[in-house]
C-alpha positions as CSV (number, residue, x, y, z in Angstrom):
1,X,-34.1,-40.9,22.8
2,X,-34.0,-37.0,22.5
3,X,-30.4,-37.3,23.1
4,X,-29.7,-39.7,20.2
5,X,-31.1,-37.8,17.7
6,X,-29.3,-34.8,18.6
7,X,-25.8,-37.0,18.5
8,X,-27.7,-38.1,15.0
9,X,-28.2,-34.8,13.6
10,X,-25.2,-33.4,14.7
11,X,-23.5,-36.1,13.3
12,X,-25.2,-35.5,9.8
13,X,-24.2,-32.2,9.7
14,X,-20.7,-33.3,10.6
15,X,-20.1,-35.5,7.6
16,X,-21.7,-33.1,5.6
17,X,-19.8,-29.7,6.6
18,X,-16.1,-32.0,5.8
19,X,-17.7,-33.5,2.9
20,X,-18.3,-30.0,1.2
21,X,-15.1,-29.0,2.6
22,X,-13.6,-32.4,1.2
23,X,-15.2,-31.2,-2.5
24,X,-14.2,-27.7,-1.8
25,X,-10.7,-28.6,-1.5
26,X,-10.5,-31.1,-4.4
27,X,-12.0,-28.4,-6.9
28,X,-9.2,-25.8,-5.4
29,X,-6.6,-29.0,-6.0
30,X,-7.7,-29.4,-9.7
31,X,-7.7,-25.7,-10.5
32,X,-4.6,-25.6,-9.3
33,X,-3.2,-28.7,-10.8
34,X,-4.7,-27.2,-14.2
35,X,-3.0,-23.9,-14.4
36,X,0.1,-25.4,-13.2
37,X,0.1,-28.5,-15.9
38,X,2.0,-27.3,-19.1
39,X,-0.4,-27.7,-22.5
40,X,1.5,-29.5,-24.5
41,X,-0.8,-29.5,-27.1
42,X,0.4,-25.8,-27.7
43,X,3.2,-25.0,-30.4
44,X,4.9,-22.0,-31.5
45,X,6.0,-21.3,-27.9
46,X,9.4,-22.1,-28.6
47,X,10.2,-19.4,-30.6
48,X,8.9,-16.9,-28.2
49,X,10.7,-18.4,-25.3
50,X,14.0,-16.9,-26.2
51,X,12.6,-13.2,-26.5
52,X,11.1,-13.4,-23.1
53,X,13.9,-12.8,-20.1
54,X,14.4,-12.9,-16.6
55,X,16.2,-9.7,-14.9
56,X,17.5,-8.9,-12.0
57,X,18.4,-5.0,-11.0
58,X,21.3,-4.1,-8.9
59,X,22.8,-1.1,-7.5
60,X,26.4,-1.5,-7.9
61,X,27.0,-5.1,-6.8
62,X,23.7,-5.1,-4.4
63,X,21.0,-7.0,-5.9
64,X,17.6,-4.7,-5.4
65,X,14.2,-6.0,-7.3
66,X,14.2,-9.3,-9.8
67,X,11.7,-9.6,-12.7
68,X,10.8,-10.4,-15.8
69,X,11.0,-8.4,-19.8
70,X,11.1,-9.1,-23.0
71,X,12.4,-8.1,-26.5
72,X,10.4,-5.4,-28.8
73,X,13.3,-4.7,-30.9
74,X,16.1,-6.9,-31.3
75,X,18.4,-5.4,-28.9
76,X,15.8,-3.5,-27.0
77,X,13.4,-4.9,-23.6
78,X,10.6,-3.6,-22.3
79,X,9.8,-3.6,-18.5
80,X,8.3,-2.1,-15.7
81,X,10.6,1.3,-14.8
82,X,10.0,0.6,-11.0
83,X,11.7,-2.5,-11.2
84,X,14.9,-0.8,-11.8
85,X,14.4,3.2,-11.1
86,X,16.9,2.8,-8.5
87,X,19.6,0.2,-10.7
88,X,23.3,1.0,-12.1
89,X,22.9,-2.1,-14.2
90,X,20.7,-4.6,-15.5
91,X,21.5,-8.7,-15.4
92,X,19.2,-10.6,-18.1
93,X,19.0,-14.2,-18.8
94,X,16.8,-14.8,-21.8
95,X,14.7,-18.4,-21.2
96,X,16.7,-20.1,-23.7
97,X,20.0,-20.2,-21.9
98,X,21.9,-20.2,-19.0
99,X,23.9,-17.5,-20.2
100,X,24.2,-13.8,-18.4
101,X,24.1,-10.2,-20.2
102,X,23.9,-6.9,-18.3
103,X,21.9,-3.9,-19.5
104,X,23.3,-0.4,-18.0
105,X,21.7,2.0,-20.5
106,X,18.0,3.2,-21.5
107,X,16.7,4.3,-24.9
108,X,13.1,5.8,-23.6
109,X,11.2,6.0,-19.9
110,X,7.5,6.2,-19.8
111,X,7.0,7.2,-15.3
112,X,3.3,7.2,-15.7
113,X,3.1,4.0,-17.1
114,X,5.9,2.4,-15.1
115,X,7.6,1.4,-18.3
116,X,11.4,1.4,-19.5
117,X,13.0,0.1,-22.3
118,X,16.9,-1.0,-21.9
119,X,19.5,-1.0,-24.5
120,X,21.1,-4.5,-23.9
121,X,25.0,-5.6,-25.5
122,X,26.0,-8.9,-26.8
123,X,22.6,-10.6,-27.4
124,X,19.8,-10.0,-30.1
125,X,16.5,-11.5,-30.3
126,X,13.2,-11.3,-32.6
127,X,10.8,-9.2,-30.6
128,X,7.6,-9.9,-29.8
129,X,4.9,-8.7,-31.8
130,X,3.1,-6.2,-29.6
131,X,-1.2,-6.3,-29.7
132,X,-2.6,-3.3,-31.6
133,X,-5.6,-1.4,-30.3
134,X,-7.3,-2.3,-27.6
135,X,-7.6,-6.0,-26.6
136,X,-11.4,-6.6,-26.7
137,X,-12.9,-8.8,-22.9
138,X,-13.1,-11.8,-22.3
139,X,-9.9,-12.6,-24.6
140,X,-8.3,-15.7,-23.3
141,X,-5.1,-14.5,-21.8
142,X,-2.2,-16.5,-21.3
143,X,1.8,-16.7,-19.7
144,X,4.6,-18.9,-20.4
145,X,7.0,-19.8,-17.8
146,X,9.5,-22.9,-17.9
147,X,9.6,-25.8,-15.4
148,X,12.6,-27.3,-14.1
149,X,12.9,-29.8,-16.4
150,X,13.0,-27.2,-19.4
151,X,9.2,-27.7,-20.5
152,X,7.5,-24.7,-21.3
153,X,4.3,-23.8,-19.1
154,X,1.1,-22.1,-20.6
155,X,-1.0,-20.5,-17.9
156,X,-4.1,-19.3,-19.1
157,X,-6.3,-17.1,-17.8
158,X,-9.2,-14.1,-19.4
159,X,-9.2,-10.2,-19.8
160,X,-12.0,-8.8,-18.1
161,X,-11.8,-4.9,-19.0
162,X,-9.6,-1.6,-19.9
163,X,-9.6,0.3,-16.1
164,X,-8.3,3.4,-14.8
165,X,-6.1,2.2,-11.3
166,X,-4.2,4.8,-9.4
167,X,-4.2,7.2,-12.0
168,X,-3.2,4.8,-15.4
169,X,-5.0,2.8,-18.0
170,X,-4.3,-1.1,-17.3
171,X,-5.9,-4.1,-18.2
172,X,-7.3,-6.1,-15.5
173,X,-6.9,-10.4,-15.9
174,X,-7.5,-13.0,-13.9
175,X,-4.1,-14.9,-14.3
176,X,-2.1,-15.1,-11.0
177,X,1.1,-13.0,-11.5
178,X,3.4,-13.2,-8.8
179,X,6.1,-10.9,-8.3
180,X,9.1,-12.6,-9.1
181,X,7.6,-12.2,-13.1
182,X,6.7,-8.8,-12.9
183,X,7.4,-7.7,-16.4
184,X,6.4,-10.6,-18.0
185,X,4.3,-10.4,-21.6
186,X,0.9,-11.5,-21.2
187,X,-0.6,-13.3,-24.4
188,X,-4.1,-13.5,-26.9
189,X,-4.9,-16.1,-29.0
190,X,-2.4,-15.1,-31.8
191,X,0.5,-15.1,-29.9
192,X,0.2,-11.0,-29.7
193,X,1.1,-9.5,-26.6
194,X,-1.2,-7.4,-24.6
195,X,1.1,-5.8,-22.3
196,X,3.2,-6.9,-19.7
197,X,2.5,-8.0,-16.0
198,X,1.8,-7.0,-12.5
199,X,0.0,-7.6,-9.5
200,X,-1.4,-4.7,-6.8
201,X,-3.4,-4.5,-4.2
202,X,-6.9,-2.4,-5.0
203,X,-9.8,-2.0,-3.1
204,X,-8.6,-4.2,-0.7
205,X,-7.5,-6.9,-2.8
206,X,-4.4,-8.3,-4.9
207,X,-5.4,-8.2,-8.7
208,X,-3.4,-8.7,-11.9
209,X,-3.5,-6.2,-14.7
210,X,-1.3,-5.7,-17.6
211,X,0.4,-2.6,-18.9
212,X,-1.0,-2.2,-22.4
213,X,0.4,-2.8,-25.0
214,X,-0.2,0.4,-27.1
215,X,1.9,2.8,-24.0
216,X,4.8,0.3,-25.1
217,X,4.3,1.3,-29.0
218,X,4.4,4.9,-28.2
219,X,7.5,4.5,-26.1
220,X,9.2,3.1,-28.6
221,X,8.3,6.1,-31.0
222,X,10.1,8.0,-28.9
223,X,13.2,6.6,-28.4
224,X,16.7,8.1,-27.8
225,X,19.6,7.6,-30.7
226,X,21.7,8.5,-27.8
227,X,21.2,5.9,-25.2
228,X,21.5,7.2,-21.3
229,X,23.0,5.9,-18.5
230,X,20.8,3.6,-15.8
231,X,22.6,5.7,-13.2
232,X,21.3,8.9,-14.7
233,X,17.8,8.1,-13.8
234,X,19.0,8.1,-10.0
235,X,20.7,11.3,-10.2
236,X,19.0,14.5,-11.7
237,X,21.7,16.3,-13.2
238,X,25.7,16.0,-13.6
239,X,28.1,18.7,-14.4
240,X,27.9,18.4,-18.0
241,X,23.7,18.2,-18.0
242,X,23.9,21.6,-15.6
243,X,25.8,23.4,-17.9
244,X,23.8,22.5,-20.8
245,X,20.8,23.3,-18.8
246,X,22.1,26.9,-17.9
247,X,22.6,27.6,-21.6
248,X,18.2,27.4,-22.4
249,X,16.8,30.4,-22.8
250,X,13.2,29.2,-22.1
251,X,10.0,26.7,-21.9
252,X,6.8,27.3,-24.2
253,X,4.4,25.8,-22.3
254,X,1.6,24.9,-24.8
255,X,-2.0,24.7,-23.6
256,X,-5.4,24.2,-24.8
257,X,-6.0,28.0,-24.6
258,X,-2.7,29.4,-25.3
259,X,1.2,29.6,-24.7
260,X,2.8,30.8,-21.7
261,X,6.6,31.4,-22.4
262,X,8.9,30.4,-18.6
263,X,12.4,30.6,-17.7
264,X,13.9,28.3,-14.9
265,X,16.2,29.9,-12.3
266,X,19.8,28.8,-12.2
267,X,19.8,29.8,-8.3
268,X,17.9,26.5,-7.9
269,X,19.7,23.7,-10.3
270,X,17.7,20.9,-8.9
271,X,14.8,21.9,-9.8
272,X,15.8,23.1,-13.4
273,X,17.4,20.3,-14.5
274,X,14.4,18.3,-12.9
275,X,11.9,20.1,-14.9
276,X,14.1,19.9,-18.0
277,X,14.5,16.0,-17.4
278,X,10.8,15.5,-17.2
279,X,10.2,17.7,-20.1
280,X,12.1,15.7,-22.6
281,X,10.9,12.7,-21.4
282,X,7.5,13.9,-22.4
283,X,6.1,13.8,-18.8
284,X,4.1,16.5,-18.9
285,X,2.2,16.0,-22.3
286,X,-1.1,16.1,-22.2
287,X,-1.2,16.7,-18.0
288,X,-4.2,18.2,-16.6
289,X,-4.0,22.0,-15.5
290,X,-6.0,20.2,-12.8
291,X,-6.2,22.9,-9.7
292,X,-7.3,26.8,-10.6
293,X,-7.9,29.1,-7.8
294,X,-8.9,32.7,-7.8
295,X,-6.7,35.2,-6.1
296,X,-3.4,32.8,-6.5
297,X,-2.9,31.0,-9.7
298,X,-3.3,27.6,-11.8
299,X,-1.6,24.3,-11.2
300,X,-0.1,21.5,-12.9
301,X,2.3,18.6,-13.5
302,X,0.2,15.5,-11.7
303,X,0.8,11.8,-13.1
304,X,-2.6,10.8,-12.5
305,X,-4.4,13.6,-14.8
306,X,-3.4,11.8,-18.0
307,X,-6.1,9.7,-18.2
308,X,-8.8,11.2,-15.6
309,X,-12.0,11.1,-16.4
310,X,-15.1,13.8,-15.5
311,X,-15.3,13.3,-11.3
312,X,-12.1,11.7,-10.7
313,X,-10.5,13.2,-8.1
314,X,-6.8,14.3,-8.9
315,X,-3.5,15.9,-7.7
316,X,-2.1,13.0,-5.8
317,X,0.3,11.3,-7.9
318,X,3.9,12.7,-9.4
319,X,6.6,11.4,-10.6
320,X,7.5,8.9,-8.0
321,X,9.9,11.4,-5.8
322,X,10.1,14.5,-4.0
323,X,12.7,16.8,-3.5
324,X,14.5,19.0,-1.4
325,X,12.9,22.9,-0.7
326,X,15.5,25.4,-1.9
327,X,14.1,28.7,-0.2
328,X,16.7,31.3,-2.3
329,X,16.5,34.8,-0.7
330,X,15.0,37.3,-3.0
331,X,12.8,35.3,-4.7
332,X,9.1,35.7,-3.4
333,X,5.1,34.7,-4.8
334,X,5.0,38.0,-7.0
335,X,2.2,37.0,-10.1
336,X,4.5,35.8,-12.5
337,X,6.7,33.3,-10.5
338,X,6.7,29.3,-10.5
339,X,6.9,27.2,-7.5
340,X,6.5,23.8,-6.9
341,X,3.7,22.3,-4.5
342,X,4.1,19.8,-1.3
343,X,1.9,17.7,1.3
344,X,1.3,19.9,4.3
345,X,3.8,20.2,7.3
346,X,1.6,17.5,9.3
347,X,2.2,15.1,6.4
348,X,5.7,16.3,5.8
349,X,7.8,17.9,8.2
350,X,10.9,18.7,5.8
351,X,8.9,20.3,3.3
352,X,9.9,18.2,0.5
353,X,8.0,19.8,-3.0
354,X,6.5,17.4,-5.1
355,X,8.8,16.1,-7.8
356,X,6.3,17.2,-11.3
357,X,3.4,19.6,-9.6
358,X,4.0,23.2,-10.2
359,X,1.8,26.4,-9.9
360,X,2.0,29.7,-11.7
361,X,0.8,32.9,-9.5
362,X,-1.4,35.2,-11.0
363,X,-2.7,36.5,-7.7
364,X,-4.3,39.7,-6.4
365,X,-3.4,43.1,-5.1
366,X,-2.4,43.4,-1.1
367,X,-3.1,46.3,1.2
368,X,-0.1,47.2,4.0
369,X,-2.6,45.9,6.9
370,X,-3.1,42.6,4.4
371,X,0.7,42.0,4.4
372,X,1.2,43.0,8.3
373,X,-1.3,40.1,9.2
374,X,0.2,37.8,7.1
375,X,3.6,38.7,8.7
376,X,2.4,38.4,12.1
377,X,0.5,35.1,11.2
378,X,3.6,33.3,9.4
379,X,6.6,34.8,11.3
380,X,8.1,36.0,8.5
381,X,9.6,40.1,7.8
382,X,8.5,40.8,3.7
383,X,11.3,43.5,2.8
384,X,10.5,46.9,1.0
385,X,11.0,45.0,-2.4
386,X,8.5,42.1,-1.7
387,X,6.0,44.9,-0.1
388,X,5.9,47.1,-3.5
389,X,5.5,44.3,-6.1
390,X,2.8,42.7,-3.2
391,X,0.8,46.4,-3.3
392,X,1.3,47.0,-7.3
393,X,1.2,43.6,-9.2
394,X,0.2,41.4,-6.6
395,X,1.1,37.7,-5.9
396,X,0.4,35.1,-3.3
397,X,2.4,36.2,0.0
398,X,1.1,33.8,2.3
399,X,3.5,31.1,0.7
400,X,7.2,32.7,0.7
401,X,9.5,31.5,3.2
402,X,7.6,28.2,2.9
403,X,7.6,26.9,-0.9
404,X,10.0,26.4,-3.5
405,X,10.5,29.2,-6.1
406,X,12.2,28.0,-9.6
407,X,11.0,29.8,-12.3
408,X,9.3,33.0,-13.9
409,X,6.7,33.9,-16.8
410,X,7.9,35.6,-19.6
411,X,5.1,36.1,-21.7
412,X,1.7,35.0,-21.3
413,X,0.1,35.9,-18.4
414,X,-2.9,36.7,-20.3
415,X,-3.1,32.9,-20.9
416,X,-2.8,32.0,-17.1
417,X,-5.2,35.1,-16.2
418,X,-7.9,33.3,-18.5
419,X,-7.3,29.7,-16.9
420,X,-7.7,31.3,-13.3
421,X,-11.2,32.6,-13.8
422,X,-12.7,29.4,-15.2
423,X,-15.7,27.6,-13.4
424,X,-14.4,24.9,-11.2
425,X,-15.6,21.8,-8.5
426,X,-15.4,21.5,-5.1
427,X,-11.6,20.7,-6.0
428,X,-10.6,23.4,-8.0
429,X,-10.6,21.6,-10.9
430,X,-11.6,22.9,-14.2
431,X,-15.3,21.8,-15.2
432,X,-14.4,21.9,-18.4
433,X,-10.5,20.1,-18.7
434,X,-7.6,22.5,-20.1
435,X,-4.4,20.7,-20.4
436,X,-0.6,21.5,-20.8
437,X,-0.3,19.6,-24.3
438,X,3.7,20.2,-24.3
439,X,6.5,21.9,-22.9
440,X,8.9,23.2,-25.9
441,X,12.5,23.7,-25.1
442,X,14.1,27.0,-26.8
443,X,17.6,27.0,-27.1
């Protein structure tokens, strides 16, 4: 009797675990069915459809990353810049036709907001109208997509807030974006885009988010009347951009507290025309001068200082590359000089320097015993030169022979000598946040 009421309950419990797994699946089923069913009750989609495109980015004839864009002027796209950092060209297919046009130029590059927008030949379209402001939560967002019988698709979904993830300002959304529309424009109510699409993994997890919308109007403030190559993006320099480059007398960089006048080295052309490149691609506005230490000298130049708030911890993020060291003989750490930063040798065994970070030395005064330790401890000879200038100006000795010299001050130390003696965190960074607001070219 015991028996058959343990077959009884067990039974029960049975029918009730695949009955709630029976419901569990059904509701999964309809939510599924319902963002996948196109709402045809919706109009005015058509005329958006033909500004929205699908892309695909190739090196040369090797197809590398496929995506999504759309039109904000009528011969201009926005989308994501790491979908085709590494491209020679550009293949777009608007959603209205079949037909093929290839993109191989840029009018403006946004690398901390992963944006680009390409110049595209033979095909214009109305662009989209872009969201002003800040889209307020719990906005109904939605996506179009087409199925294959030509219908358009309406996938809806809601904004739940403005966040800060991995260093940028993003909207986070509960639509399902999968990668192959990266790039796509996600929709309010009035047909207004709020940005354009992604998915990551954060905290563990895959969320969507949307680049907002107001980085893409500022972008487009900004653009070039002389549109640049795709392929320049991959290189840093060419003949022509070198010899231009060796012609600039200087770099104001302008700070909350002051200027500090530089000049870059032509004995290390990588990292000139690097800096230069950055420069007038506004990179550096409004940066952080996130790391100050006493007795060696400020830093700058992170990607994810832009928008950091009080706490955050920073320094990690650049430009999305590194690049070579160039140790030139007869350039040391005097106070004065400009290097760039890179992860320790544990972390990075070629000693690759950070592709945006870079340090000015203000230093401190060495004593002949200092600079014999320091020889002894870093196998490395200092020559009467580097010894004199260590002993009378000072500078940061413990890094030559190891980091990447490209640059020098010119005027305003005094500026850097004020930064340097601020009160800091546990991080070095500035309780109170200084920032490099520009970089001013002076030809």
């Amino acid at each position: 009797m015991k028996f058959s009421i343990i077959i009884l309950i067990f039974a029960l419990a049975l029918f009730s675990c695949s009955s709630s797994d029976k419901k569990q699946e059904t509701k999964q089923k309809e939510t599924k069915n319902a963002e996948s069913t196109p709402d045809k009750k919706q109009s005015g989609w058509e005329d958006i459809m033909p500004s929205v495109v699908e892309l695909d980015s190739y090196d040369q004839n090797r197809i590398l990353e496929s995506g999504q864009g759309f039109f904000v002027a009528e011969d201009i796209i926005v989308t994501k810049y790491s979908l085709i950092n590494r491209a020679t060209k550009v293949k777009i297919s608007p959603l209205d036709t079949d037909e093929e046009f290839t993109a191989e130029q840029y009018v403006a590059v946004d690398r901390i907001n992963d944006l680009i927008l390409l110049k595209v030949e033979g095909v214009k379209r109305n662009p989209i109208e872009l969201f002003s402001g800040t889209a307020p939560e719990t906005a109904k967002t939605q996506y179009i997509s087409l199925s294959p019988g030509n219908t358009i698709q309406l996938f809806t979904g809601e904004m739940l807030n403005l966040a800060m993830v991995k260093g940028t300002k993003v909207y986070r959304i509960t639509n399902r974006i999968r990668k192959s529309i990266f790039g796509t424009p996600i929709f309010v109510s009035n047909k207004k885009t709020i940005g354009i699409a992604f998915s990551d993994v954060v905290n563990y997890r895959q969320q969507s988010f949307a680049i907002p919308s107001f980085f893409i109007t500022d972008l487009l403030s900004n653009t070039s009347d002389e549109p640049k190559t795709l392929e320049s993006l991959r290189s840093f320099s060419s003949e022509a951009v070198a010899a231009e480059n060796r012609k600039i007398k200087g770099l104001v960089l302008e700070t909350d507290v002051g200027d500090i006048t530089i000049r870059l080295f032509n004995e290390t052309p990588q990292y000139r025309d690097n800096f230069i490149r950055l420069t007038k691609e506004n990179y550096f506005d409004s940066l952080l001068i996130h790391r100050v230490i006493t007795d060696f000298g400020i830093q700058t130049g992170a990607a994810d200082t832009r928008y950091a708030e009080e706490g955050d911890i920073v320094g990690w993020k650049g430009p999305g590359y590194t690049i070579p060291s160039h140790i030139v003989p007869g350039l040391f750490h005097k106070r004065g000089m400009i290097g760039s930063p890179r992860k320790p040798d544990t972390k990075n065994r070629r000693r690759r320097s950070d592709g945006s970070q870079f340090y000015i030395i203000t230093g401190r005064k060495y004593f002949d015993k200092e600079l014999d330790e320091i020889e002894e401890q870093n196998d490395y000879k200092f020559s009467p030169q580097q010894r004199q200038a260590y002993k009378t100006a000072g500078g940061a000795p413990h890094l030559d022979g190891t980091y990447t010299i490209f640059g020098e001050v010119l005027s305003g130390m005094e500026v850097a000598d004020s930064i340097v003696n601020v009160e800091t965190d546990r991080e070095w960074r500035p309780v109170k946040d200084i920032r490099l607001k520009n970089i001013r070219i002076i030809k």
